[in-house]
C-alpha positions as CSV (number, residue, x, y, z in Angstrom):
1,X,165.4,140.0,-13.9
2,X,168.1,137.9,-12.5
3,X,166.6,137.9,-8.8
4,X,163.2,137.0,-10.1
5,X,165.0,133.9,-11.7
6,X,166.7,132.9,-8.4
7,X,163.5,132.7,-6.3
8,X,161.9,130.4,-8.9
9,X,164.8,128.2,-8.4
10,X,164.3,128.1,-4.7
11,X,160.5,127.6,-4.7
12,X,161.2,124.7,-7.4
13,X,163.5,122.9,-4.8
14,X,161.7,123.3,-1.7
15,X,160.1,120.0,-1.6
16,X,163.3,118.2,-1.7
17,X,163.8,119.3,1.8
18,X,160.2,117.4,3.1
19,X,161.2,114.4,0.9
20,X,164.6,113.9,3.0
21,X,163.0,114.5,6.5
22,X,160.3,112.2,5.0
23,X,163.4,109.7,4.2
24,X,164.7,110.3,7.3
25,X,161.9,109.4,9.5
26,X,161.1,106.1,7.6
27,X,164.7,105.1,8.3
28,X,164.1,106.0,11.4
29,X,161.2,103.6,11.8
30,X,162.7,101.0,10.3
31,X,165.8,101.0,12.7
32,X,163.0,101.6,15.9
33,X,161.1,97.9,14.0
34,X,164.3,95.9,13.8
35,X,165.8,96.9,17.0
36,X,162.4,96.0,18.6
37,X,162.4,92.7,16.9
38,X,165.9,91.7,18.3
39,X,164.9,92.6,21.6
40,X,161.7,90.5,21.6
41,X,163.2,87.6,19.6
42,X,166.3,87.8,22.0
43,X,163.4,87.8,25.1
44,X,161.6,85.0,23.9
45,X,164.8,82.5,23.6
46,X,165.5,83.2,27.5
47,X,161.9,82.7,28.5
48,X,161.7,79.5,26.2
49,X,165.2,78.3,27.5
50,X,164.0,78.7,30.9
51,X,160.7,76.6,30.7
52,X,163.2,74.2,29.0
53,X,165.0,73.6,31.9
54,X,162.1,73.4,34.0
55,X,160.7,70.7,32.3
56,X,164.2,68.8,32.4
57,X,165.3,69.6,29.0
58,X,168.8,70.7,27.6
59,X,170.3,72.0,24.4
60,X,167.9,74.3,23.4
61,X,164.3,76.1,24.2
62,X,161.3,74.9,23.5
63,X,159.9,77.2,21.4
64,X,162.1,79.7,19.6
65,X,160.7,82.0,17.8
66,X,161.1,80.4,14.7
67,X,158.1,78.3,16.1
68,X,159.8,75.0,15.9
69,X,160.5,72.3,18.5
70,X,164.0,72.2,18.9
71,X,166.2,70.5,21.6
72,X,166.0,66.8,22.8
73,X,162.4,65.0,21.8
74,X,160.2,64.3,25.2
75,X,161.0,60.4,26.0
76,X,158.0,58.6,26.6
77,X,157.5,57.4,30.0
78,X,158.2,53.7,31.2
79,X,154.8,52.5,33.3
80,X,154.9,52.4,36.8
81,X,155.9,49.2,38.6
82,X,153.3,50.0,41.0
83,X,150.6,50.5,38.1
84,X,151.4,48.0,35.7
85,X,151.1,45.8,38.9
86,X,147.7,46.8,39.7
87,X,146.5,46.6,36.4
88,X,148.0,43.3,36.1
89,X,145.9,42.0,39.5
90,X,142.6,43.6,38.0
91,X,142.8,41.5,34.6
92,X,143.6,38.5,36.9
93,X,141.1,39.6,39.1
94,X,138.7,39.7,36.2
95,X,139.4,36.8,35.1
96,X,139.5,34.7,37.5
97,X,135.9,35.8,38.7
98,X,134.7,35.0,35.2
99,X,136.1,31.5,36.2
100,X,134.1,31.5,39.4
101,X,130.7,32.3,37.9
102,X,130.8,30.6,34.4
103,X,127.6,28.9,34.7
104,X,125.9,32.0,35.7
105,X,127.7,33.8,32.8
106,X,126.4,31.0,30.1
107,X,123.2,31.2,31.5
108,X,123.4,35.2,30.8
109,X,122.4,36.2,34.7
110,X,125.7,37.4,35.6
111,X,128.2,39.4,33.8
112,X,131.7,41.0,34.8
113,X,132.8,43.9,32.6
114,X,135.2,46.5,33.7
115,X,134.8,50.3,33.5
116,X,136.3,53.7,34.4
117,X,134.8,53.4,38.0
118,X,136.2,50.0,38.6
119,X,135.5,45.7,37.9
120,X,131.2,45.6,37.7
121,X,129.8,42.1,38.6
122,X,126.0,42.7,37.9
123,X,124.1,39.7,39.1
124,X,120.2,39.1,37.9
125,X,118.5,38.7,41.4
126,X,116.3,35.9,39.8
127,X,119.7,33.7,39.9
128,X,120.5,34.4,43.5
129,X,116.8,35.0,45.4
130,X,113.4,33.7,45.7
131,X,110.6,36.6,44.9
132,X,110.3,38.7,47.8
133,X,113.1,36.8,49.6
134,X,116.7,39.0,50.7
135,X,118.0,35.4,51.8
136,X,120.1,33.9,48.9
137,X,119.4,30.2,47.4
138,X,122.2,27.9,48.4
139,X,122.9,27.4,45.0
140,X,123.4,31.6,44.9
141,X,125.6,31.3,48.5
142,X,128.0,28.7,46.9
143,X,128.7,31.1,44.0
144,X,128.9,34.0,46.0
145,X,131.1,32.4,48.4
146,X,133.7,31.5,45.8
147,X,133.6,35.4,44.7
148,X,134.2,36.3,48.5
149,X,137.0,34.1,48.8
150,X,138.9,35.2,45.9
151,X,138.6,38.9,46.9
152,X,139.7,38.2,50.4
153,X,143.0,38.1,49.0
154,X,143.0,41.7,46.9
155,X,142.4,45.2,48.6
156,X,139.2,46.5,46.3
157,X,136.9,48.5,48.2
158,X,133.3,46.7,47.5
159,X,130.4,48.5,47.0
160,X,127.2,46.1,46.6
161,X,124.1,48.0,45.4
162,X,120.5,46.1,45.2
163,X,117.8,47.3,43.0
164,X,114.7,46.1,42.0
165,X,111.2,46.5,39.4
166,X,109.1,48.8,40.4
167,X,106.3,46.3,41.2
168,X,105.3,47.5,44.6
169,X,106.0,45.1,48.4
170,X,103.9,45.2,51.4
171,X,105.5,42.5,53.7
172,X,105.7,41.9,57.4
173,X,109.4,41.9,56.3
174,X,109.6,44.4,53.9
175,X,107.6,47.5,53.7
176,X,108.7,48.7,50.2
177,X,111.7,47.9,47.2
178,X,114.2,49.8,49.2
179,X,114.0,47.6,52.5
180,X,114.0,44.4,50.6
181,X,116.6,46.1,47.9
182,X,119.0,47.0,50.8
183,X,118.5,43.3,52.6
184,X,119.9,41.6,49.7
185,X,122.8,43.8,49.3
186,X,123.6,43.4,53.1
187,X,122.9,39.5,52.3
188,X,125.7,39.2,50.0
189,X,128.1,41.7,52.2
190,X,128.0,39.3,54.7
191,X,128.3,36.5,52.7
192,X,131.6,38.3,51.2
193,X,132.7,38.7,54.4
194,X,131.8,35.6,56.2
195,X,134.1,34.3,53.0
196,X,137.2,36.2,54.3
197,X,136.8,40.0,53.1
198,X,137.4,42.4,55.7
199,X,134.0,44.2,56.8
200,X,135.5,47.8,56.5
201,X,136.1,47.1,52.7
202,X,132.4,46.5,52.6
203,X,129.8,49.0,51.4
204,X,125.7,47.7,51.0
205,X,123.3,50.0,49.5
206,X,120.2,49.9,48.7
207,X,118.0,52.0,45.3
208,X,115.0,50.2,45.6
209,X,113.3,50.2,41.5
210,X,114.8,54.2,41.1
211,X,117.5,53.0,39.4
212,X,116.5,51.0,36.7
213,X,118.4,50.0,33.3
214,X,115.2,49.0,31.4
215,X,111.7,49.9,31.1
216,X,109.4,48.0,33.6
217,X,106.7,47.5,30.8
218,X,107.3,43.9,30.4
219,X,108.3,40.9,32.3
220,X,111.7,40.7,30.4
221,X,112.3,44.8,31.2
222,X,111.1,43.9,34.9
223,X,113.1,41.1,35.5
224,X,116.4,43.0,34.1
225,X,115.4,45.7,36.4
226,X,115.9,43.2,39.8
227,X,119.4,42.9,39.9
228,X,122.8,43.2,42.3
229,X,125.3,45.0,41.3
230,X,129.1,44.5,43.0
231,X,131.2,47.2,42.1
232,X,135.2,46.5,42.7
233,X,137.6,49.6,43.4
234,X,140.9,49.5,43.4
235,X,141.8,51.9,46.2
236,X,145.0,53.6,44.3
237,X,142.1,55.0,41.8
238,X,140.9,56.7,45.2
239,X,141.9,61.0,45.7
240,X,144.7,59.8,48.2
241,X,145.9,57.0,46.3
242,X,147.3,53.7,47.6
243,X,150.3,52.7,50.7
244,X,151.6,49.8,48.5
């Protein structure tokens, strides 16, 4: 009777023994977790200390792994001499060629904006040539002249581009738009360079009516369409950048 009673007991009890190993092995886990987390916390600081330093900074990483910024706040960076110069010559530049062609601005056939590829002096070809004619008017060479001379004195690279309608030209001259487009370019190339701009800073090209900016369906779209376009680059914006 009494051996019957003691295996009960031990049958009762046997599950205590799986409950500890279970206990056992999940305390085991959670030691593996938190020693794992050190390590990669501890990891993480070198790595973000040593990007720290090679970006210049000191007294801390960059980003711990609390996920905040810490050490010294990036200072923001003065302008370049060299740059804020240049920029400084393009407004003056800019304004100063404004200057030079006011009465072509108030009569709306020139204007002067500046854009991401450089200063853009577009010129209605109405206001500087006869129809059919690449030779300028004198009135055209005198304004032109005075936008030669002031960019004798800078370093832009010039690219002149002529374009035209897409009304057709049979001429003992000209045989089409792109001969008489690319004569008036090379017109006022040389009249920028008789003015004082070196030749090699000089680029003529010409597009003929296949680069139009409004529809050739009327006389207004048409005459928008004839147009020279002088395109000013500084040459620091260039790949290779600038000697100055």
């Amino acid at each position: 009777m009494n051996r019957r009673e003691d295996d009960d007991s031990d049958d009762t009890n046997r599950w205590l023994v799986s409950y500890a190993d279970f206990i056992t092995l999940l305390f085991a886990l959670f030691v593996v977790l938190y020693a794992y987390s050190q390590a990669n916390e501890t990891k993480h600081q070198a790595l973000s200390e040593a990007i720290g330093e090679a970006f210049g900074r000191s007294g801390g990483g960059l980003l711990p792994a609390t996920g905040k910024i810490v050490g010294n706040e990036p200072r923001p960076t003065a302008l370049d001499p060299q740059a804020a110069s240049r920029i400084e010559l393009r407004r003056r530049t800019m304004d100063t060629v404004r200057g030079a062609l006011r009465d072509l601005i108030d009569q709306g056939s020139v204007t002067v904006t500046e854009t991401p590829n450089g200063l853009v002096i577009d010129f209605n070809a109405s206001a500087l040539f006869e129809t059919g004619i690449a030779e300028p008017s004198p009135a055209a060479r005198e304004s032109l002249t005075a936008v030669g001379r002031l960019l004798a004195g800078t370093d832009y690279v010039v690219n002149i581009e002529g374009h035209t309608d897409d009304t057709p030209i049979n001429t003992r001259t000209f045989a089409s738009n792109w001969e008489l487009s690319a004569a008036r370019a090379a017109g006022v190339a040389k009249l920028f360079e008789q003015a004082g701009v070196a030749g090699t800073r000089l680029v003529a090209m010409g597009f003929g009516e296949h680069r139009p900016v409004a529809e050739n369906a009327s006389p207004d779209g048409k005459a928008r369409n004839r147009r020279i376009v002088a395109i000013l680059k500084d040459p620091c914006d260039a790949p290779a950048g600038c000697a100055h």
